[in-house]
DOGU-678813 format. One line per field, with one value per residue (C-alpha): y, z, x; chain. Coordinates in Angstrom, 2 decimals, padded with zeros to 5 digits. Each point is the difference from the previous one (the first is absolute). Example, Ala and Ser with C-alpha at 12.3 -4.5 7.8 and 13.67 -1.06 7.14 Angstrom:
# DOGU-678813
py: [-004.50_003.44]
pz: [007.80_-000.66]
px: [012.30_001.37]
chaine: [A_A]
This chain:
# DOGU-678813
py: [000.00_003.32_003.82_002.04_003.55_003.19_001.34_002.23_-000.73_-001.36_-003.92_-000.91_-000.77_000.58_003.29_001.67_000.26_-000.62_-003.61_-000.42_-000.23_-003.17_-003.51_-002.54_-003.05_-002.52_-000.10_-002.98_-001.97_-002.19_-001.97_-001.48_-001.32_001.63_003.09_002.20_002.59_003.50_001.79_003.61_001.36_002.78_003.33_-000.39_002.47_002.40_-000.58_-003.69_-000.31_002.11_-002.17_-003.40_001.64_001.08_-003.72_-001.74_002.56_-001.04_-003.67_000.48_001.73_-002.29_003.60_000.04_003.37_000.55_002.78_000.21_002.07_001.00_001.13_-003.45_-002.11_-001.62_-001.13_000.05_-002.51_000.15_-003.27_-000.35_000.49_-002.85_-002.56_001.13_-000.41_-002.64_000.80_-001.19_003.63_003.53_000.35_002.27_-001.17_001.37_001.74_-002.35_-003.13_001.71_000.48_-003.35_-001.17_001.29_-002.34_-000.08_000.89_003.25_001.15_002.02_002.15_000.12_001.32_002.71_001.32_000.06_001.59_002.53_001.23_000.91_001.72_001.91_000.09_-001.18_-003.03_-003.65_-002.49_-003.25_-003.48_-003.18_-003.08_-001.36_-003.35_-001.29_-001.83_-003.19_001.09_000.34_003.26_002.69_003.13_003.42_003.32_002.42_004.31_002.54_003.11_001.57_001.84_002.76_002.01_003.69_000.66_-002.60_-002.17_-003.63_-001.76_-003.01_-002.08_-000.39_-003.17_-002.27_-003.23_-001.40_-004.02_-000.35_-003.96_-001.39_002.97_-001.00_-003.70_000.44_002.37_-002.09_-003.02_002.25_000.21_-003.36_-000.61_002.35_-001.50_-003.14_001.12_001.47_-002.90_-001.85_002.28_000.05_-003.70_-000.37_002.69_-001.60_-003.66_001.77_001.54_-003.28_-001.92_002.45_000.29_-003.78_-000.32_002.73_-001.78_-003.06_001.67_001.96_-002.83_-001.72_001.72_001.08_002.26_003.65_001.63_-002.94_000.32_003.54_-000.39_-003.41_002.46_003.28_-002.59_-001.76_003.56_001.42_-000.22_-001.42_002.73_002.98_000.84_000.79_-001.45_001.27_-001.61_001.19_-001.80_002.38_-001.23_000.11_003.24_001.78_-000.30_-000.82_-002.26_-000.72_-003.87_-000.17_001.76_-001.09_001.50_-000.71_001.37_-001.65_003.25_002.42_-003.44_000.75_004.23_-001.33_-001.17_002.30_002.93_-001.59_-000.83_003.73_001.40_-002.39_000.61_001.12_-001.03_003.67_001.30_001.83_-002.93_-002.63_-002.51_002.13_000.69_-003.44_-000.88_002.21_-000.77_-003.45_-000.13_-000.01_003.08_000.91_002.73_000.44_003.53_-000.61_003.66_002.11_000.57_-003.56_-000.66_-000.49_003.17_-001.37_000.28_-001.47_002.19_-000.76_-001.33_-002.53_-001.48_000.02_-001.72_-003.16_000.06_002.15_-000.53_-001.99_-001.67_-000.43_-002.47_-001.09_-003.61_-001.83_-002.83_-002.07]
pz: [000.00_-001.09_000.86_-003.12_000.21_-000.67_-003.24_000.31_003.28_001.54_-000.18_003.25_003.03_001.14_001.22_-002.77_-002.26_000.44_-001.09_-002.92_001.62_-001.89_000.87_-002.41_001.36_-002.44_-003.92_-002.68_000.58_-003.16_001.89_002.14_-002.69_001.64_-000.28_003.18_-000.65_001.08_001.74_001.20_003.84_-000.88_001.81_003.75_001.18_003.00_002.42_-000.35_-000.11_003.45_001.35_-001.07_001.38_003.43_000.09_-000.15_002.87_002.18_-001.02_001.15_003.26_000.57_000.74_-001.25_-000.78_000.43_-000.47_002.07_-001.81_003.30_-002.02_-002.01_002.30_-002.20_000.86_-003.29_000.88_-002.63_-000.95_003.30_002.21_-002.04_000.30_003.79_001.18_-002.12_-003.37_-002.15_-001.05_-000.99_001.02_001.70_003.25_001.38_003.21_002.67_-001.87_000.08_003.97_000.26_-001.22_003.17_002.80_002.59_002.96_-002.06_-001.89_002.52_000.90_-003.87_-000.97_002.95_-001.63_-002.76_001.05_001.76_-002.66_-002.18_002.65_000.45_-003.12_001.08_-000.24_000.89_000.93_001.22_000.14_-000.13_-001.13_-002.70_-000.97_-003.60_-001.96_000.46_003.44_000.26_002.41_-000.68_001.98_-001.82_000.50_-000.98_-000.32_-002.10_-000.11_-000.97_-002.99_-000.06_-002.30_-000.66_003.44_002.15_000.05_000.41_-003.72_-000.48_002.40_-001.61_001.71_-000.48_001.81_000.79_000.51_003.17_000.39_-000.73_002.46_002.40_-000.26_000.36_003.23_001.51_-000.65_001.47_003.50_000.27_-000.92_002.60_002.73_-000.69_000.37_003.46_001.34_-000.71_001.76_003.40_-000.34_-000.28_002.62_002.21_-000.44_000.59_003.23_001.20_-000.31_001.57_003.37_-000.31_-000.35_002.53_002.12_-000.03_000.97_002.86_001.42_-000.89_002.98_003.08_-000.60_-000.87_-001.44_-002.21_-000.92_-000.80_-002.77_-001.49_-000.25_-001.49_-002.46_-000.98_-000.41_-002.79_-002.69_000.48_001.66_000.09_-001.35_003.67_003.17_003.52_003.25_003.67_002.85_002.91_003.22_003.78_000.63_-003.45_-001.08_-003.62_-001.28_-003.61_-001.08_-003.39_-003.99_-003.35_-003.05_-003.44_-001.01_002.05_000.11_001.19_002.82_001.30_000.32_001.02_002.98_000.75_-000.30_003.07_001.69_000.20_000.31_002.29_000.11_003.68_000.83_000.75_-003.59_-002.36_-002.53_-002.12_002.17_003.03_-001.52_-000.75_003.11_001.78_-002.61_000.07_-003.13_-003.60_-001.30_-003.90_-001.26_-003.26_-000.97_001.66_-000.36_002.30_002.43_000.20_000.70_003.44_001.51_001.82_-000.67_-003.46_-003.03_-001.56_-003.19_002.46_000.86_-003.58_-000.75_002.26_-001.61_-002.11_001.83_003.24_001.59_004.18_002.04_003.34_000.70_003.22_000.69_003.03]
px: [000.00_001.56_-001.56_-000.16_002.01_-001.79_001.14_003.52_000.93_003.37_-000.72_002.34_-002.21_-003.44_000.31_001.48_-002.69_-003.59_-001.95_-002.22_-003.98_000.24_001.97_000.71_-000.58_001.21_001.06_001.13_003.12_000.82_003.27_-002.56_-002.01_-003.25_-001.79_-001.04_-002.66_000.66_-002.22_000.15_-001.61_-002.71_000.39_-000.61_-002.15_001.95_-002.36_-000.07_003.24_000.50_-003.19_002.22_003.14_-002.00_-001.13_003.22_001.86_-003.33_000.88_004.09_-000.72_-003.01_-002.26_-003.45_-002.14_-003.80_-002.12_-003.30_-003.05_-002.00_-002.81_-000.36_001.18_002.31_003.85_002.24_002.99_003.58_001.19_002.14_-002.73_-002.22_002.69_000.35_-003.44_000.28_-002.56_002.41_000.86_-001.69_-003.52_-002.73_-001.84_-003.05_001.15_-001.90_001.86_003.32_-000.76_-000.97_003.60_001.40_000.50_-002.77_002.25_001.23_-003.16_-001.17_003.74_000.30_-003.76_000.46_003.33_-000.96_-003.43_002.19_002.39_-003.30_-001.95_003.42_001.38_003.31_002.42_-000.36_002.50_-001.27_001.28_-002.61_-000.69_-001.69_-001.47_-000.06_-002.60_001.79_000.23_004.01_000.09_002.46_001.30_000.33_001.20_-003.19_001.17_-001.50_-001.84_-003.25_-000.30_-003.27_-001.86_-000.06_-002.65_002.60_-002.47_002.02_-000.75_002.69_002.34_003.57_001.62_003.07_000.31_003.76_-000.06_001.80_-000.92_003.72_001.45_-002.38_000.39_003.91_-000.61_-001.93_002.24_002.87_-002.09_-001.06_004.33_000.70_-002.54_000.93_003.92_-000.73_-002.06_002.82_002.34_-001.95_-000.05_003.83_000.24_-002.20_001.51_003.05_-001.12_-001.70_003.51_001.80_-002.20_-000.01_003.70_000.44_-002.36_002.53_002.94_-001.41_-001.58_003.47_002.12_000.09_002.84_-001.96_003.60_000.29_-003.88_000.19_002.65_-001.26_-002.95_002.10_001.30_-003.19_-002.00_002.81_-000.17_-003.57_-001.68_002.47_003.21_001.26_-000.98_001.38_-001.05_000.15_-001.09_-001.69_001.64_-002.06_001.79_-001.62_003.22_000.27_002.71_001.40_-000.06_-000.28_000.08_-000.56_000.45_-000.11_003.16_002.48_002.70_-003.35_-000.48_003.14_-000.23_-003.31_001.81_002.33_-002.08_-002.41_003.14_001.23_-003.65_-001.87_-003.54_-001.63_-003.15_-001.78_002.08_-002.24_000.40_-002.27_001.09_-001.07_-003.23_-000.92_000.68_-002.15_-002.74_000.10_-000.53_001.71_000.99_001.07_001.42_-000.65_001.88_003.42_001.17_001.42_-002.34_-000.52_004.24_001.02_001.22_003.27_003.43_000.11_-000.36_-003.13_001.56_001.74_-003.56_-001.31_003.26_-001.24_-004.15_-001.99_-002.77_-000.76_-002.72_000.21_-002.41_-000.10_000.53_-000.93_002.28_-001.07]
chaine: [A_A_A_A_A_A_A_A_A_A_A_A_A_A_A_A_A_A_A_A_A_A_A_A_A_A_A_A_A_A_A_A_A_A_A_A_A_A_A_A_A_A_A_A_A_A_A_A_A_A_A_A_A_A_A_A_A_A_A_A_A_A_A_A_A_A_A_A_A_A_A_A_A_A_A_A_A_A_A_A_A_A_A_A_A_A_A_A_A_A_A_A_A_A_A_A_A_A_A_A_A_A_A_A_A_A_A_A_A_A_A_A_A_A_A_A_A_A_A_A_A_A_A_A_A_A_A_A_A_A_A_A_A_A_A_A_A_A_A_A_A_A_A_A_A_A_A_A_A_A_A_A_A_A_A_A_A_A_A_A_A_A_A_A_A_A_A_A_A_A_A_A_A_A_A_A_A_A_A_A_A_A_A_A_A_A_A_A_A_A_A_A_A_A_A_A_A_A_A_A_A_A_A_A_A_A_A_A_A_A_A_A_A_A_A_A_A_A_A_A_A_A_A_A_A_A_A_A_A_A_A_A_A_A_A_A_A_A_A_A_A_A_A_A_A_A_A_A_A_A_A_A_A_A_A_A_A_A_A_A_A_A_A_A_A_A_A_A_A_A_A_A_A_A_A_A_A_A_A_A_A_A_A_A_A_A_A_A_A_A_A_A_A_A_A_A_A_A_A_A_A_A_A_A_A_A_A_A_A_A_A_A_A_A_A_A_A_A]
């Protein structure tokens, strides 16, 4: 198939020069002992040809048109929006039937938009479903505007509608992915947790030695629960006393060490420790910034050296 040049213009390329209205199709070819019979495309009317152009950009970005005559009560649909509410292709509905194609659960939200934007001659953007003739439902992105006569008087709805039932498939694959994914998680996590209270379980129960409890416990809780574990044991007296540390990294273990060796902790110090203790309870800190550092000796950079961030509780050992 070979485009025709117009008459006098540069032959190299389609953009130099314009095409010939016409299109030859076919012609003779002797070598191939055959004949092929030429025929030539009339003149395309403009306005068909934009309507057929229109059509196949609808088709690409899957976007239908429709045009709504209020006082006939008439819905014009393009060729997109046919094949999307599934009519095969270009066609005009009587307004109730073109409602009825929306999904019960959405008729009424849709109906009062669009209601809306004609009683205020303004925009609409709505998504909804709707349900086919062969009953396949489909979900659609609905915006447009109202166009009025001279008086304002609303006399047409001007709509697209965007087919969004792939994109929402895929979303909604993506959650039930990303539920699934989590459940998963807090089912590790909590198999994980149930092993180690078991496991811990076993060793407490395993001596009577507390010191050597405490640090089969600092070692069993990294890296399991923490990166870095510290335990002190809270004598008669109130007097509390360093037994054991953990730590992931075994160099930060050992300035672990040696930093609560030349900073022991006292029992009425304004520390997490302290605090714990005289909650009784667990405490987290979950911004370990300055405020939160221990305001002794060391330089705070010293303590952020050991954990960046820290979680004290009180443990009764009887």
């Amino acid at each position: 198939m070979r485009a025709l040049d117009h008459p006098g213009k540069h032959p190299h390329g389609p953009f130099d020069g314009r095409f010939d209205d016409r299109l030859e199709t076919g012609r003779s070819d002797p070598r191939r002992g055959g004949r092929v019979e030429a025929r030539r495309e009339r003149h395309e009317d403009p306005q068909q040809r934009r309507r057929r152009e229109l059509d196949e950009l609808e088709r690409i970005a899957q976007i239908g048109s429709w045009e709504w005559d209020l006082a006939a009560g008439v819905v014009h649909c393009s060729e997109e929006m046919g094949r999307i509410l599934g009519a095969g292709g270009a066609c005009e509905l009587a307004a109730g039937a073109f409602l009825a194609r929306i999904h019960p659960d959405d008729r009424d939200a849709t109906r009062a938009a669009l209601e809306r934007a004609s009683w205020e001659a303004t925009r609409f953007a709505v998504e909804h479903r709707i349900v086919r003739p062969d009953g396949a439902v489909r979900v659609l992105y609905s915006r447009g505007r109202v166009a009025v006569d001279d008086e304002g008087r609303a006399e047409r709805l001007l709509g697209t509608a965007k087919d969004l039932t792939e994109r929402r498939s895929l979303e909604r694959h993506d959650r039930e992915l990303l539920h699934e994914q989590a459940a998963r998680a807090a089912a590790e996590d909590a198999a994980s947790r149930f092993r180690f209270l078991s496991e811990a379980s076993e060793r407490l129960a395993r001596s009577l030695d507390t010191d050597e409890t405490a640090r089969s416990i600092a070692q069993l809780s990294v890296p399991r629960i923490a990166d870095y574990c510290s335990v002190d044991l809270v004598a008669p007296s109130g007097v509390l006393r360093h037994v054991a540390v953990a730590h992931v990294d075994p160099e930060r273990e050992r300035f672990a060490r040696e930093l609560r060796a030349r900073f022991p902790v006292a029992h009425g110090a304004r520390t997490p420790y302290a605090e714990a203790l005289r909650r009784g309870a667990p405490l987290l800190i979950a911004d370990f910034g300055e405020a939160a550092l221990p305001r002794r000796r060391a330089a705070p950079s010293t303590w952020r050296r050991c954990a960046p961030s820290a979680c004290a509780r009180r443990w009764s050992c009887r």
